[in-house]
N, C-alpha and C positions, 0 to 999 in steps of 0.2 A: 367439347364444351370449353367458352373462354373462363378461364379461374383469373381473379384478380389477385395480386401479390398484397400482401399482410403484414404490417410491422408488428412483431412479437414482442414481449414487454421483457425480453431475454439480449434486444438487440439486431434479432437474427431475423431476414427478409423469407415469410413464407411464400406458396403458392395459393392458398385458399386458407378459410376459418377451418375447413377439415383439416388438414395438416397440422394445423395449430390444435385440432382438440386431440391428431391422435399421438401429437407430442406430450399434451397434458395427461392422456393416459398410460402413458408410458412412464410416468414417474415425475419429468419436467413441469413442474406449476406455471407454465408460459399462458400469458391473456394476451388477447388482442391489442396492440398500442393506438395503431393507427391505419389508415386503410394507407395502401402502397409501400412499396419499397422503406425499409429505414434510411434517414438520409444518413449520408456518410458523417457528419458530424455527431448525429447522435447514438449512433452505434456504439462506441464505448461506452458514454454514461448510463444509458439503459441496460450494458448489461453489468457494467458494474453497480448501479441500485440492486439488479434481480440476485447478483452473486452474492451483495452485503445482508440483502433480505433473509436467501435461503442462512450463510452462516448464523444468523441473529436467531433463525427460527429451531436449527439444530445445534446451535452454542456450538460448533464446531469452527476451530484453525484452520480444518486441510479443504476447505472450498478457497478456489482459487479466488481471486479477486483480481481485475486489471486496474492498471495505471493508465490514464486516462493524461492527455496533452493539455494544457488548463490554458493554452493560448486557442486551439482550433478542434478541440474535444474530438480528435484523434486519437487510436492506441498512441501510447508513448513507445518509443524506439526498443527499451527494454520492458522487459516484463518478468517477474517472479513469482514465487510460489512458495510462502512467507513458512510453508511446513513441512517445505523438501530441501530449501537451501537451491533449487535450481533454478535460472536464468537464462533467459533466449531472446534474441533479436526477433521484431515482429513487423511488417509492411502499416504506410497507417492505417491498413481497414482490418489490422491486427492478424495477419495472417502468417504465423511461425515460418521461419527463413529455414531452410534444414541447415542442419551441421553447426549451427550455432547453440546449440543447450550446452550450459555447463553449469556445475554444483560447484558451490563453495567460491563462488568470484562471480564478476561482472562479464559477461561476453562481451570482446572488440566490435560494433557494429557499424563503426566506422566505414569499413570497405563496402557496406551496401547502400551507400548512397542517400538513407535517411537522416542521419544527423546534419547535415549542410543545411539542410532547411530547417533545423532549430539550433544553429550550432551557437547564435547568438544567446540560446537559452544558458548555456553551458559556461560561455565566457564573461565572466560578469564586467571587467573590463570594458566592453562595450556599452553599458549603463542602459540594457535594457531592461533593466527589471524582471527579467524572465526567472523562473526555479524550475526548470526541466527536471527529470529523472534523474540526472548524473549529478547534478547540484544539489537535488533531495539526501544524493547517497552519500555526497560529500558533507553536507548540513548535520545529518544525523549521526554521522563516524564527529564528527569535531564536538557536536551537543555531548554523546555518551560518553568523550575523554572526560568532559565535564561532570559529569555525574560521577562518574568513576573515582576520579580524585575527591571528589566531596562524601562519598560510601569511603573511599582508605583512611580516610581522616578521623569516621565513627566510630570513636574507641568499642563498639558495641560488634563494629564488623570486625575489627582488628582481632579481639576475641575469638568469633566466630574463625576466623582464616587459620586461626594458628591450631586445627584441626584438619584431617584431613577427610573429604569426604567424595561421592561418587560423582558430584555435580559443580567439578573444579576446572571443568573443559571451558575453552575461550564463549563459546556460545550459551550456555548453561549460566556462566556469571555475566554475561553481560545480561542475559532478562531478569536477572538478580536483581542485578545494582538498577536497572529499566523499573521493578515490581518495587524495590525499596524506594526511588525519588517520589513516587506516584505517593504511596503510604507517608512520604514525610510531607507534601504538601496536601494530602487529603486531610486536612486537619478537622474537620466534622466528623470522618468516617463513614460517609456514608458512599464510599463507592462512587464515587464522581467526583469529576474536580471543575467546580466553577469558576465563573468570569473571574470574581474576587477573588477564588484563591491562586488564580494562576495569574493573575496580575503582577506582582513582584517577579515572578519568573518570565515571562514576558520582556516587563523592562531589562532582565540580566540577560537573555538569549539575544536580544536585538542592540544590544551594547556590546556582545561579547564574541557571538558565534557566527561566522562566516559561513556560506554565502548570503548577506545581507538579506536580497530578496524573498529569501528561504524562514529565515530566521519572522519577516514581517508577516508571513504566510501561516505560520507553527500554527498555533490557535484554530483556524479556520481550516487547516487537512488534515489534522489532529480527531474534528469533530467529525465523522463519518456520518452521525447521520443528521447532522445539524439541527439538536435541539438545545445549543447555548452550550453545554457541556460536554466533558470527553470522561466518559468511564474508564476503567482499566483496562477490557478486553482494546478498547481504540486506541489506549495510550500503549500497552505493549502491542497493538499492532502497527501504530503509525511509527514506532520508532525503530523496527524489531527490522529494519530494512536490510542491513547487512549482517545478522544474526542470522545465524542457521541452524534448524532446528533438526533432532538428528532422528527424525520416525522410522520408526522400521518400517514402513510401509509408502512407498512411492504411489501419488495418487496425485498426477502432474497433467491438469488441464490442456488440451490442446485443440485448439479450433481448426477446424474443419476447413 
């Protein structure tokens, strides 16, 4: 019997609506997206919606989430795992390179051929406007010196430092000083931070923090799930790129 292939609202191309329901029995909340194959460009965005849905629905950190190409909605070259601290080179229909994972840094993915074809993303010099992965990670290392110097300066933190405590590690205080800027421009309280309040900060990130293209973007890759506003779980996850978080429990996604 001919089975038609399935686009899965996961990302992932089935063979039939059975396969698809006896992934949904199996624990996977996968729906039907579309009949045939996923096209290769939509394969990351769809499964990154299905990965931001499941965390939102189990308030959980350690569901992987992919980085998606924002020129050709491709996997992006790297990919992490924002609650392992590990990092892997990925093919663009996101398919793990072996020998490339590593914790606590960025893997060279240079030798396999995929950055040449974004490599304009990377060099801003060329004036293309591009914010690749590697410009995001550099965007948000130069943002968080910012922050950083503006929490040393809060006679309130200065206080608090001159104690010593269990959560003095490099990764521990940067989602520190990450959870304290949030709190200082949430000035309503109420858990979110709106267009108005992050306006002022807008204008100083796009004056101040290099890679430009990066900086005009903040706002818009910030809001995960684009309803005008970035709550806290999105502003410590959008910025939390080179922070490694130290779980005792490795639970590091990998496609098949």
């Amino acid at each position: 019997m001919n089975v038609a292939a399935i686009c899965g609202s996961d990302g992932r191309t089935y063979n039939s609506e059975c396969e698809i329901k006896r992934a949904a029995c199996h624990g996977n909340p996968v729906v039907k997206q579309m009949e045939g194959a996923c096209p290769e460009n939509s394969k990351c965005r769809l499964e990154r919606r299905f990965q931001q849905d499941i965390a939102r629905r189990k308030n959980s950190s350690v569901v992987f989430i992919p980085e998606c190409d924002e020129t050709d909605g491709s996997y992006s070259i790297v990919q992490c795992h924002q609650s392992t601290g590990y990092c892997w080179c990925v093919t663009k229909t996101g398919r793990p390179l072996p020998g490339t994972s590593v914790r606590n840094k960025r893997p060279n993915c240079l030798p396999y051929g995929k950055v040449g074809r974004r490599s304009s993303q990377t060099n801003m010099g060329r004036g293309t406007g591009g914010c690749g992965t590697l410009d995001r990670s550099t965007f948000n290392s130069n943002l968080l010196k910012i922050f950083q110097s503006e929490y040393e300066r809060d006679p309130k933190n200065r206080l608090k430092g001159n104690g010593r405590s269990a959560s003095n590690s490099a990764p521990d205080k940067g989602v520190r000083v990450i959870r304290w800027k949030f709190d200082q421009l949430d000035r309503n309280k109420n858990g979110e931070l709106s267009r108005r309040e992050l306006r002022g900060q807008k204008r100083l990130i796009k004056k101040l923090i290099q890679p430009l293209a990066c900086a005009r973007r903040f706002n818009k890759y910030c809001d995960l799930d684009k309803n005008q506003k970035i709550d806290r779980r999105e502003w410590v996850t959008c910025l939390s790129v080179d922070i490694n978080s130290e779980l005792a429990t490795l639970r590091l996604h990998v496609r098949p």
